[in-house]
N, C-alpha and C positions, 0 to 999 in steps of 0.2 A: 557391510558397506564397502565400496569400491574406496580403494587407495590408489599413490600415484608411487608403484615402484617399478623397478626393471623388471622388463619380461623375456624370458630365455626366449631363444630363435625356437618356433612351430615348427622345425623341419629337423626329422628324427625318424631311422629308420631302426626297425629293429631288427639285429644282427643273431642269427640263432648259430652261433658257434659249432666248431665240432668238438668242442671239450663239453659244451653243454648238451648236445647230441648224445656220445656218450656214456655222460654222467645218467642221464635219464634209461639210456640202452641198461646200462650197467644192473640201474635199478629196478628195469622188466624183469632182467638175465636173474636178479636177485629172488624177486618175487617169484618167478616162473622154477629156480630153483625149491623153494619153500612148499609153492604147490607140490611139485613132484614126492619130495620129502612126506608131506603131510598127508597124501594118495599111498604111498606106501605102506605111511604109520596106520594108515583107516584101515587100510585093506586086510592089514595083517594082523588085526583084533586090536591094534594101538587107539582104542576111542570109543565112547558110547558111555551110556549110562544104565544101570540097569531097568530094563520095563516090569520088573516085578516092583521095585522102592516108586517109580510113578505111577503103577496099578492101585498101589499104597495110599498113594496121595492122593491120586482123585477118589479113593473110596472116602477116604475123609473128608474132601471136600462134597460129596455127595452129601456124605449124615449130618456134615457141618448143614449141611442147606435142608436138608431138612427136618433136622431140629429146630433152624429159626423160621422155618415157613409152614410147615406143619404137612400132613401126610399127601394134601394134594399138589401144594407147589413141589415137594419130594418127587410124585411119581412125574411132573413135569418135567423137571432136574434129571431123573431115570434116565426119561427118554431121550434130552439134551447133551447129558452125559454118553447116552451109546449114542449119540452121533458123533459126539465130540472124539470119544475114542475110536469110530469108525473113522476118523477125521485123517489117520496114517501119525498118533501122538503116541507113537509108538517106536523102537529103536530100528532104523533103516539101513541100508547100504550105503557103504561110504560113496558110492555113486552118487547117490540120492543128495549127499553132503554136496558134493561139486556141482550140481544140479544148485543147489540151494545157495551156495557162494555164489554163482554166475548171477541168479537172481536176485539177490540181497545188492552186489556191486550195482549190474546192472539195471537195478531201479535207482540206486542213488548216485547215481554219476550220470543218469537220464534228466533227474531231478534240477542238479548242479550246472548241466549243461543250457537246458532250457531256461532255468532262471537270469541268464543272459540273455535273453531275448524277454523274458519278461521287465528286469530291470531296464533296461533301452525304452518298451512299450510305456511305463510308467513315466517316466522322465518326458519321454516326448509330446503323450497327453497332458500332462502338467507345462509343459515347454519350459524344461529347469532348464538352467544355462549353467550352474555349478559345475553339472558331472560332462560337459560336453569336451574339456580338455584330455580325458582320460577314457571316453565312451570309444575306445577301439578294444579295451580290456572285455567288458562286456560282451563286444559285439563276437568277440574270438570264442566266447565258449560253447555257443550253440553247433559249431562246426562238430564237436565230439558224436553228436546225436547219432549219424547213421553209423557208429560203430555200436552204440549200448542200445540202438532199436536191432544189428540184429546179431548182435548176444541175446536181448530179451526173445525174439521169435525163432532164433534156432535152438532157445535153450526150451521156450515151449515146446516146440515138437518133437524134441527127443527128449526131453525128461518132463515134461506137465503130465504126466501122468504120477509119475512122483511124486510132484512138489503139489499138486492140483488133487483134492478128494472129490471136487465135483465132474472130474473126466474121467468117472467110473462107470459104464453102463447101466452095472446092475441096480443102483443107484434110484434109476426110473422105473423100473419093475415093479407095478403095483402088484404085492402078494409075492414079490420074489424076496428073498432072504438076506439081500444087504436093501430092499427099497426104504428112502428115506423120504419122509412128506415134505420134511422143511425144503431140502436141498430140490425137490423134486418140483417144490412150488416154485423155484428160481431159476429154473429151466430154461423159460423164455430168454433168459439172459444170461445167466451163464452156460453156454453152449460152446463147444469149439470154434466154429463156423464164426460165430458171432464175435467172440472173445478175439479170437486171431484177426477180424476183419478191422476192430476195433484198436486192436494193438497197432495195426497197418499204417491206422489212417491218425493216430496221436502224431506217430512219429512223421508220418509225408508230411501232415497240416503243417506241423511247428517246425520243421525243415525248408518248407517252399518256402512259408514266412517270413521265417532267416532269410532265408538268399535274395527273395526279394528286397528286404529292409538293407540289409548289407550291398545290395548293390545299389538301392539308392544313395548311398553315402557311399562309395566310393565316386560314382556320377556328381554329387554335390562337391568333391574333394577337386576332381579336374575341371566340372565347368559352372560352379559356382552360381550365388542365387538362392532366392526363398524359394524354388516351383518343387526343389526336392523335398525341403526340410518340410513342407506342408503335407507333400504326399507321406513321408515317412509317419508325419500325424495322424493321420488318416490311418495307416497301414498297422500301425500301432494301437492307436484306438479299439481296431477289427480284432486284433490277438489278443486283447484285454477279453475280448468278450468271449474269444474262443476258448481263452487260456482256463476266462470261468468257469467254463463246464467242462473243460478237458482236464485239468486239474482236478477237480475232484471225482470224475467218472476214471482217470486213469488209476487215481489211489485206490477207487474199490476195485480194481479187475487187478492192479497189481500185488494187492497186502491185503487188504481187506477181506478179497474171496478167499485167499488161504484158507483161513478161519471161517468157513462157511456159515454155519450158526450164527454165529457173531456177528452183530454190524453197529457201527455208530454214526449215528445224525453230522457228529462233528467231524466224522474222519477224514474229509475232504481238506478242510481248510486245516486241520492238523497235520498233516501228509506238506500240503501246500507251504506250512509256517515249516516247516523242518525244512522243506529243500530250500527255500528264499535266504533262510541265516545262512544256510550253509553255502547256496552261491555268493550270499554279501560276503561271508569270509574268503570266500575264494579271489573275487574280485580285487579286493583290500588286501591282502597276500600277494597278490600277483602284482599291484601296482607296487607296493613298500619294495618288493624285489626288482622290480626294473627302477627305482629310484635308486637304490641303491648299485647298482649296478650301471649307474650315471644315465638314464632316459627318464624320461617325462620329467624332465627340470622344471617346467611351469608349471605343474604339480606343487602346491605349496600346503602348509600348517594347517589352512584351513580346510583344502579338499580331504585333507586326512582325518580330522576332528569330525569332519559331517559322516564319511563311510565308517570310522568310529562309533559313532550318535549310532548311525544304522544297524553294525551288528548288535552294538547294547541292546539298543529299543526292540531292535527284533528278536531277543536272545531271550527278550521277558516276554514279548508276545509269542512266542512257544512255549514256555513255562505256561502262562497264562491258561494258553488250548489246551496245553495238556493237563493240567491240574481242574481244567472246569470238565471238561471229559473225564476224567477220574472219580470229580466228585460228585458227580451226577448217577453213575453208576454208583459208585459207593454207598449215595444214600439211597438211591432206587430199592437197592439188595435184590433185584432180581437175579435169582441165578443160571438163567440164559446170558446174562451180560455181565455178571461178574467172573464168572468161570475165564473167561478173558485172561481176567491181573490174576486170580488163584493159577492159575497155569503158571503164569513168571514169577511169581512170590511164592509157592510151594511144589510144583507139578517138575518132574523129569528131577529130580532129588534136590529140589533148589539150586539148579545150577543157574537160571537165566536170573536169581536173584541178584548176584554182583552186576552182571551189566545194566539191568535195571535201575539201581542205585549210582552206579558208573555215567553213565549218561542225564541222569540230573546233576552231579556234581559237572561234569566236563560242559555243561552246553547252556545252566544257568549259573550256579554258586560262582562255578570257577571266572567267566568273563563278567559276572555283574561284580564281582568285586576287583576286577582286573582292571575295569573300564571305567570304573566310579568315578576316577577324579577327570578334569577338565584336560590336564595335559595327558595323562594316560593313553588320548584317543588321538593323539597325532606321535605318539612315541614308537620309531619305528619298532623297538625290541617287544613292546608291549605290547603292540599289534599283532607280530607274529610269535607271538606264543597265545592271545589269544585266540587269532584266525584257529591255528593249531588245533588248538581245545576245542573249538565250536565244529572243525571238517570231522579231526577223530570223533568228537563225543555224537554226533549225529551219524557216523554209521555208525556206533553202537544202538543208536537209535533204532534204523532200519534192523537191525543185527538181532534187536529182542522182538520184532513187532514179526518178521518172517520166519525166525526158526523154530520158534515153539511150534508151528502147525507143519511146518515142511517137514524137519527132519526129528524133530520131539527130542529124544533121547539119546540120540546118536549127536546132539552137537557139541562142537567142541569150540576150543579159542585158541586154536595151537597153529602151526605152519600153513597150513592148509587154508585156513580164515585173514591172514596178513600176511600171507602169500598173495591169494587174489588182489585182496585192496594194494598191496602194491604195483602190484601189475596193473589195473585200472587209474591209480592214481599217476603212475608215472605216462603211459599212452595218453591220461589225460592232460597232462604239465606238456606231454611232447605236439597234442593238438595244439594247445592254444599258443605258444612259443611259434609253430609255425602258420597260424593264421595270423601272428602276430605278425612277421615278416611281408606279407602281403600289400601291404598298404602305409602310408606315414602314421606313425603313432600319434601324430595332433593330428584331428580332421581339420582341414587346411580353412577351407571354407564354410563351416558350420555359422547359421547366423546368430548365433549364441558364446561363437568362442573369445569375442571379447570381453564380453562381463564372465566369464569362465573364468581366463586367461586374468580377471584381478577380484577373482572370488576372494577378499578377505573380511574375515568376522573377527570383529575385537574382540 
């Protein structure tokens, strides 16, 4: 309910310092260090796993499947098995690894980025008036996009041959000696040509979008009026609808093909729920830091407690998708689709078993019992140590879901793996800091920013 207290002065620019400039250089200069380190340690036998101990494991999980299915789902399993190990789950070149970081970041900082323009679309279809004192944070993160759309296309064309078992020729070869039926049947669509056109047009769509939306509301900022704020609804509305099928066609061509055998019904809105927490924490991070940092004064207890409510609720609705996706398979026991978790729960010597484990604790346990209580969710310390938990514990997310199929056995968690993620994280802190400069941080004239401006919940 609306209260009657003082409201800080709407005019606030943000100041991106050269100490905070920097700070962020400092911590590319750091990251880009680590990488080099960790290319080194790859190169020079520093990494890998042995492909004889995971030769091991998937015979067992082979006999495992068919012992409980009996000799014909066995010889199924065979066959799914020598695709799966045609699949490249086997120990690669530390190239293959930097191929596979570029990948791994650059889908999840695509993710992170986008979800700022999805969080804006929602809002505007709803016509919330809560989040309109602070909707410049959002609107700054989609500016990253044309850096991680082309990481992602320069990293396809000089390593998807690597990272990709379906941009293998021989592959289609009926009667040739690597031809695979499954993979072969999915030709229509996973195709270079196709794949790369489609990669294109994710990141144009959801970047014209942005610019569009974004300049309506800097126009609404200087000349004021509903004629923007309705268009913005509209424009909003349209990306909603885009975002639906681009969101989940982009997770199958980004993670999902990895894995070619493999597919799941749910991996869309799964893929979808991981990047949205992890842009809400982004958002909720970046705001508690410019409050602290004395902006967005009319920013109050309650705008905090609702982006609070949001990472919780959302921290359990990914739990959710992913434990109903788990258990689905689980009970199915087919083993074209459980081979999947047998991969990260026994496969390449149990190594992706920790992060496995590590990203349920870090992105549900840890924030649903961080954020439980009422005040918890406007506390700034409490915030950012959970944003924290939910940004890290989701690339670990991404981190189990692409390297079992990219790089199998060869991966590691050493300089090389938080090296990259810093270096994207920090580019990423440096985009949105200067989109932030761009504009006043209160949109001036939003026709929502007065009931924003005494958002309070008792």
């Amino acid at each position: 309910m609306a209260s009657a207290h003082s409201i800080p002065s709407i005019e606030e620019r943000f100041e991106f310092t050269s100490g905070a400039k920097k700070s962020l250089l400092i911590g590319g200069g750091v990251g880009l260090a680590l990488v080099l380190l960790g290319a080194y340690l790859a190169a020079n036998g520093g990494g890998g796993h042995e492909v004889a101990a995971h030769g091991a494991e998937h015979a067992a999980a082979a006999g495992h499947a068919a012992a409980e299915h009996g000799a014909a789902a066995a010889a199924g399993h065979g066959a799914d098995a020598h695709g799966a190990a045609a699949e490249g789950h086997h120990a690669k070149s530390w190239v293959a690894r930097i191929w596979a970081n570029l990948w791994v970041n650059g889908v999840y900082f695509t993710g992170m980025s986008v979800v700022g323009m999805f969080f804006l679309s929602y809002n505007y279809l709803a016509q919330a008036g809560w989040s309109a004192v602070f909707k410049r944070v959002p609107e700054a993160l989609p500016a990253f996009l044309p850096v991680t759309g082309a990481v992602l296309i320069i990293t396809f064309l000089l390593g998807g041959h690597d990272l990709f078992h379906w941009t293998h020729e021989g592959l289609y070869e009926v009667g040739g000696p690597e031809y695979d039926k499954i993979i072969a049947g999915k030709h229509g669509y996973l195709n270079t040509p196709f794949f790369l056109g489609r990669l294109v047009i994710y990141f144009v769509v959801w970047y014209l979008m942005w610019k569009k939306l974004r300049s309506l509301s800097l126009q609404e900022d200087e000349i004021g009026g509903t004629e923007f704020y309705e268009k913005s609804i509209r424009l909003g509305t349209a990306f909603l609808v885009v975002f639906g099928v681009t969101s989940s066609t982009s997770a199958w061509d980004f993670v999902m093909s990895i894995d070619t055998h493999w597919f799941s019904t749910m991996f869309g809105w799964y893929t979808l729920a991981s990047w949205h927490v992890a842009g809400l924490a982004v958002i909720t991070l970046t705001i508690v830091t410019l409050r602290e940092k004395g902006y967005l004064r009319a920013v109050n207890s309650s705008h905090l407690r609702d982006l609070g409510k949001f990472v919780f609720a959302f921290s359990i609705f990914w739990t959710y998708v992913w434990f109903a996706q788990f258990l689905l398979i689980y009970y199915a026991n087919l083993p074209e689709e459980t081979i999947y978790f047998i991969e990260r729960f026994r496969g390449h010597g149990g190594f992706f078993k920790a992060p496995f484990f590590i990203t349920l604790f870090l992105n549900f346990f840890f924030p649903f019992l961080v954020l439980m209580t009422r005040d918890a969710k406007f506390t700034h310390s409490i915030l950012k140590v959970a944003c924290w938990s939910v940004i890290v514990g989701h690339w670990f997310d991404f981190y189990t879901n692409i390297m079992p199929g990219t790089v199998g056995a060869s991966a590691e968690l050493g300089p090389l793996e938080w090296g990259f993620f810093l270096i994207f994280l920090s580019a990423f802190a440096y985009s949105i800091a200067n989109q932030l400069t761009k504009a006043n941080l209160i949109p001036r004239n939003h026709p929502m920013l007065e009931e924003s401006l005494h958002h309070d919940i008792a």
